[in-house]
N, CA, C and O atoms as a printed pandas DataFrame, in Angstrom:
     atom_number atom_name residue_name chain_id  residue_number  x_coord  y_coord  z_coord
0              1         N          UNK        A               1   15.417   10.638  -13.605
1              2        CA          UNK        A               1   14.176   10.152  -13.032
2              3         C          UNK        A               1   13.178   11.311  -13.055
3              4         O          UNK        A               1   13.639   12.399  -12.712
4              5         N          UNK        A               2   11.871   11.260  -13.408
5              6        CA          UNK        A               2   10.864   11.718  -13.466
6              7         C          UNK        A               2   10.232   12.171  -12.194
7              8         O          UNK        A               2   10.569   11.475  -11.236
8              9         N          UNK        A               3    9.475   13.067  -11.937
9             10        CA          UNK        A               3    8.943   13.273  -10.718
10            11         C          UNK        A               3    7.825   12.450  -10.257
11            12         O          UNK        A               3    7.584   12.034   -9.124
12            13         N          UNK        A               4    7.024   12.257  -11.643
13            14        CA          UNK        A               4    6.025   10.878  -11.871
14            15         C          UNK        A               4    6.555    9.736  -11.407
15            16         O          UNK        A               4    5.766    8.988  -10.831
16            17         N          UNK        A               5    7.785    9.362  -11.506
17            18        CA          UNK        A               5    8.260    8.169  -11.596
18            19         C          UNK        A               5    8.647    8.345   -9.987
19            20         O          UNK        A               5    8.327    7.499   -9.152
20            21         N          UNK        A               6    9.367    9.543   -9.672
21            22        CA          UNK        A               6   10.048    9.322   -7.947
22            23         C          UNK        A               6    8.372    9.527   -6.841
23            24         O          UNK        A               6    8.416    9.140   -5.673
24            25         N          UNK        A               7    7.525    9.924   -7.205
25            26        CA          UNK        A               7    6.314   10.045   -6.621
26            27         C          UNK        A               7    5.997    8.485   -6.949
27            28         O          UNK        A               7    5.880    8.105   -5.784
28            29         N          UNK        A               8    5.864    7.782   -7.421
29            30        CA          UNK        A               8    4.878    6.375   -7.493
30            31         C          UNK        A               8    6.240    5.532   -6.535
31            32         O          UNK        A               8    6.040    4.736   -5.618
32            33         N          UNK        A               9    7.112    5.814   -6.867
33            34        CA          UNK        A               9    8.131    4.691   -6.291
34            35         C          UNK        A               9    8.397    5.210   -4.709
35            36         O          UNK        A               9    9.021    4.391   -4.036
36            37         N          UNK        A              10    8.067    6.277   -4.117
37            38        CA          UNK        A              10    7.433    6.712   -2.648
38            39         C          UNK        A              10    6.353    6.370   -2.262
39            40         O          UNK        A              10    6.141    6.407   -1.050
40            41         N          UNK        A              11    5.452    5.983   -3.054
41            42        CA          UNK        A              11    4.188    5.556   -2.959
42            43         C          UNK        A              11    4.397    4.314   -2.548
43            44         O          UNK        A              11    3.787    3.898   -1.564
44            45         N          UNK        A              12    5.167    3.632   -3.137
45            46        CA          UNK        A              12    5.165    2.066   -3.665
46            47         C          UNK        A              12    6.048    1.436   -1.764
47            48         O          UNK        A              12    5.601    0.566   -1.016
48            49         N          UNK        A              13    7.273    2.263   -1.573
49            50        CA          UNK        A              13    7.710    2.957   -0.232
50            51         C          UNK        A              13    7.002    2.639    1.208
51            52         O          UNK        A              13    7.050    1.729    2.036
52            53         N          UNK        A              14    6.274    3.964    1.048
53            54        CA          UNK        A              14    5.372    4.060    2.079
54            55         C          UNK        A              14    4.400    2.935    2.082
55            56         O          UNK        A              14    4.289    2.509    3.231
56            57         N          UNK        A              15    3.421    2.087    0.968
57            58        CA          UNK        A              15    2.682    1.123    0.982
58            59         C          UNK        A              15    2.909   -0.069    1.284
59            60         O          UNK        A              15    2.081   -0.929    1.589
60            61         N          UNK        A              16    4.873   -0.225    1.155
61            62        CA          UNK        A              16    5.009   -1.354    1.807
62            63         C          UNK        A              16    5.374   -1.658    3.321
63            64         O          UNK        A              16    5.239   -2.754    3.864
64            65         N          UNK        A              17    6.024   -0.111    4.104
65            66        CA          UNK        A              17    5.919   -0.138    5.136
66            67         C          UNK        A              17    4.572   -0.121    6.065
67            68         O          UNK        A              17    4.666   -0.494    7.234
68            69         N          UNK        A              18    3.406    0.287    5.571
69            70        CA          UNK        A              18    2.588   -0.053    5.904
70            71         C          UNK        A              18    2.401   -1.197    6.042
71            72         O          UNK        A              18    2.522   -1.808    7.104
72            73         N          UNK        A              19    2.031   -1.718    4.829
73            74        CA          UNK        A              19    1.385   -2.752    5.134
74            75         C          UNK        A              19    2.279   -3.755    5.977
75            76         O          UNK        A              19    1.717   -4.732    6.471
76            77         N          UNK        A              20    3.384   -3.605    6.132
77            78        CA          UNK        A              20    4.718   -4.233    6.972
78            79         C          UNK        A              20    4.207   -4.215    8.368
79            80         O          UNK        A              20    3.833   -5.299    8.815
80            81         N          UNK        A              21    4.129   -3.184    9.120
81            82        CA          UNK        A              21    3.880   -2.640    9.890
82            83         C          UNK        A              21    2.464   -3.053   10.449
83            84         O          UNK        A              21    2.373   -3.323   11.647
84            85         N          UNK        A              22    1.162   -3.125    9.491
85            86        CA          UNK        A              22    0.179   -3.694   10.184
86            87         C          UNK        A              22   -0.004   -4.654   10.363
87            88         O          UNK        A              22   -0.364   -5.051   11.472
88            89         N          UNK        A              23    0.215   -5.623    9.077
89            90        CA          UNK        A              23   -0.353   -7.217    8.907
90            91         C          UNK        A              23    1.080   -8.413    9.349
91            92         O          UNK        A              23    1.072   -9.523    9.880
92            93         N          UNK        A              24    2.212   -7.520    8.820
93            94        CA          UNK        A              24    3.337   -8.746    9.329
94            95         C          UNK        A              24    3.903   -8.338   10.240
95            96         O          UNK        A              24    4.827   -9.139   10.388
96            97         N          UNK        A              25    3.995   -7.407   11.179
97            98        CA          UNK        A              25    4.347   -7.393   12.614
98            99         C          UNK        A              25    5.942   -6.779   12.406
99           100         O          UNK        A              25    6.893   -6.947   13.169
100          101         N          UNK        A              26    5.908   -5.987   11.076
101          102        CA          UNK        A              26    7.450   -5.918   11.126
102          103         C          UNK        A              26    8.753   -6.540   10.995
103          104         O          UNK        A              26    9.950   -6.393   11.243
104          105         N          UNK        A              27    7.594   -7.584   10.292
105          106        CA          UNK        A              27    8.782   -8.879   10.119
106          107         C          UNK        A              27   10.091   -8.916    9.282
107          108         O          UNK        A              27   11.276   -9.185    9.477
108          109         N          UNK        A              28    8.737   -8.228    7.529
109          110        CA          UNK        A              28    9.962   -8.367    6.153
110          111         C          UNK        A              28   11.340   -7.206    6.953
111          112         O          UNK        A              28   12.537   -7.484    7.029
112          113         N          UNK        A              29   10.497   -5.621    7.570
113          114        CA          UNK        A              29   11.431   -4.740    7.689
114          115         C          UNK        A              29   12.606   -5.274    8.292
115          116         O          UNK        A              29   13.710   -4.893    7.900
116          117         N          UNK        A              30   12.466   -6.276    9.376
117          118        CA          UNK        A              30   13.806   -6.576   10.599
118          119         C          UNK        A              30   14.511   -7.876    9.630
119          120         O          UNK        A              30   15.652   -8.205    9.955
120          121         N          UNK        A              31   13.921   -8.549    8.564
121          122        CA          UNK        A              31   14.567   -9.490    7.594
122          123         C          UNK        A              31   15.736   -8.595    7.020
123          124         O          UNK        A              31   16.925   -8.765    7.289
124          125         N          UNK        A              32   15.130   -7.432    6.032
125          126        CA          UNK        A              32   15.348   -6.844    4.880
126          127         C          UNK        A              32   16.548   -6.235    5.719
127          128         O          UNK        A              32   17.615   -6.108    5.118
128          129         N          UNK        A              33   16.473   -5.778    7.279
129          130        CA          UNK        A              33   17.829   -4.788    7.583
130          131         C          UNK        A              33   18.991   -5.617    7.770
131          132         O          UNK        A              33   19.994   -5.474    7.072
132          133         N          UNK        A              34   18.860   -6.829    9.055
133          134        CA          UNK        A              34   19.330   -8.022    8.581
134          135         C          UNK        A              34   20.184   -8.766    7.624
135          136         O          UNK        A              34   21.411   -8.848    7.561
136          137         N          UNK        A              35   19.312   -9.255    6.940
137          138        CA          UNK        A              35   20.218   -8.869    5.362
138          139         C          UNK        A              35   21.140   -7.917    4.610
139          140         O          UNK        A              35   22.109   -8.114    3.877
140          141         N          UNK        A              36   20.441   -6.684    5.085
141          142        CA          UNK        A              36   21.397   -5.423    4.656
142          143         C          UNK        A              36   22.767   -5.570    5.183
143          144         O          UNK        A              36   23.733   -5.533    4.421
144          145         N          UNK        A              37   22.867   -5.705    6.219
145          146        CA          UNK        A              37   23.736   -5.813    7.248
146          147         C          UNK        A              37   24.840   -7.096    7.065
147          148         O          UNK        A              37   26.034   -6.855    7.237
148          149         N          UNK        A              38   24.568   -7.928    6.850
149          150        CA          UNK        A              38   25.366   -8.798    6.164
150          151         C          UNK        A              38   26.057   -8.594    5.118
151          152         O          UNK        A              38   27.180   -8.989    4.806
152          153         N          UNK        A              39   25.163   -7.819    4.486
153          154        CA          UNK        A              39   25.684   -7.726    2.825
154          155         C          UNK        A              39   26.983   -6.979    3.329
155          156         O          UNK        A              39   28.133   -7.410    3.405
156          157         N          UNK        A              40   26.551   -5.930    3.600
157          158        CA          UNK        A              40   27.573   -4.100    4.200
158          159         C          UNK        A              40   28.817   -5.282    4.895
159          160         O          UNK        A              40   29.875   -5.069    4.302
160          161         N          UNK        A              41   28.959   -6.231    5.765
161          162        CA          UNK        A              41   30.115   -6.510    6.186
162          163         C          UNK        A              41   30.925   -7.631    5.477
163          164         O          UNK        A              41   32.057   -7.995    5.796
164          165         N          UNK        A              42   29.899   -8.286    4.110
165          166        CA          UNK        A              42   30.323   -8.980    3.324
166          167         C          UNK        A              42   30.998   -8.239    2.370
167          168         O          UNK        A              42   31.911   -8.674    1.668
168          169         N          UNK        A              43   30.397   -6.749    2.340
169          170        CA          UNK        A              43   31.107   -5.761    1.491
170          171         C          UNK        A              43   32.897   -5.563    1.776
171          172         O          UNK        A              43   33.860   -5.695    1.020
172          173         N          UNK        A              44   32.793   -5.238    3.048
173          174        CA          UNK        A              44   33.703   -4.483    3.961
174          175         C          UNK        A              44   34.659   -5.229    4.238
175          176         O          UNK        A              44   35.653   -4.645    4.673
176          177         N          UNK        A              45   34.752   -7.068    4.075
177          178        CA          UNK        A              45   35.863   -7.598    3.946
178          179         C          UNK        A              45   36.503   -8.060    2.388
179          180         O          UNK        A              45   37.371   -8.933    2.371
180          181         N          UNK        A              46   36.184   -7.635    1.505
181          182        CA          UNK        A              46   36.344   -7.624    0.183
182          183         C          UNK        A              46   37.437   -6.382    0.127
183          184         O          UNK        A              46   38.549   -6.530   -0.380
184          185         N          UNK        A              47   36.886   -4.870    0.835
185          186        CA          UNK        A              47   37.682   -4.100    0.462
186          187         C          UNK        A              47   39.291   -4.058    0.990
187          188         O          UNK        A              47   40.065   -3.211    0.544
């Protein structure tokens, strides 16, 4: 990975927690962990 490339995709990062944070109240973030979280224990009975 490029430094060009890891700089825009921090960009890309930070712009969506923003805008997370102002206009949707934090919504996608508490979806997206949520989800994470499922996945990780959907993981964890597989192993």
């Amino acid at each position: 990975m490029t430094n060009t490339i890891a700089i825009v995709l921090g960009l890309l990062l930070v712009a969506f927690f923003a805008y997370d944070g102002l206009q949707m109240d934090w919504a996608m973030t508490v979806f997206l962990g949520r989800k994470g979280l499922e996945f990780v224990e959907w993981l964890a009975f597989w192993r």
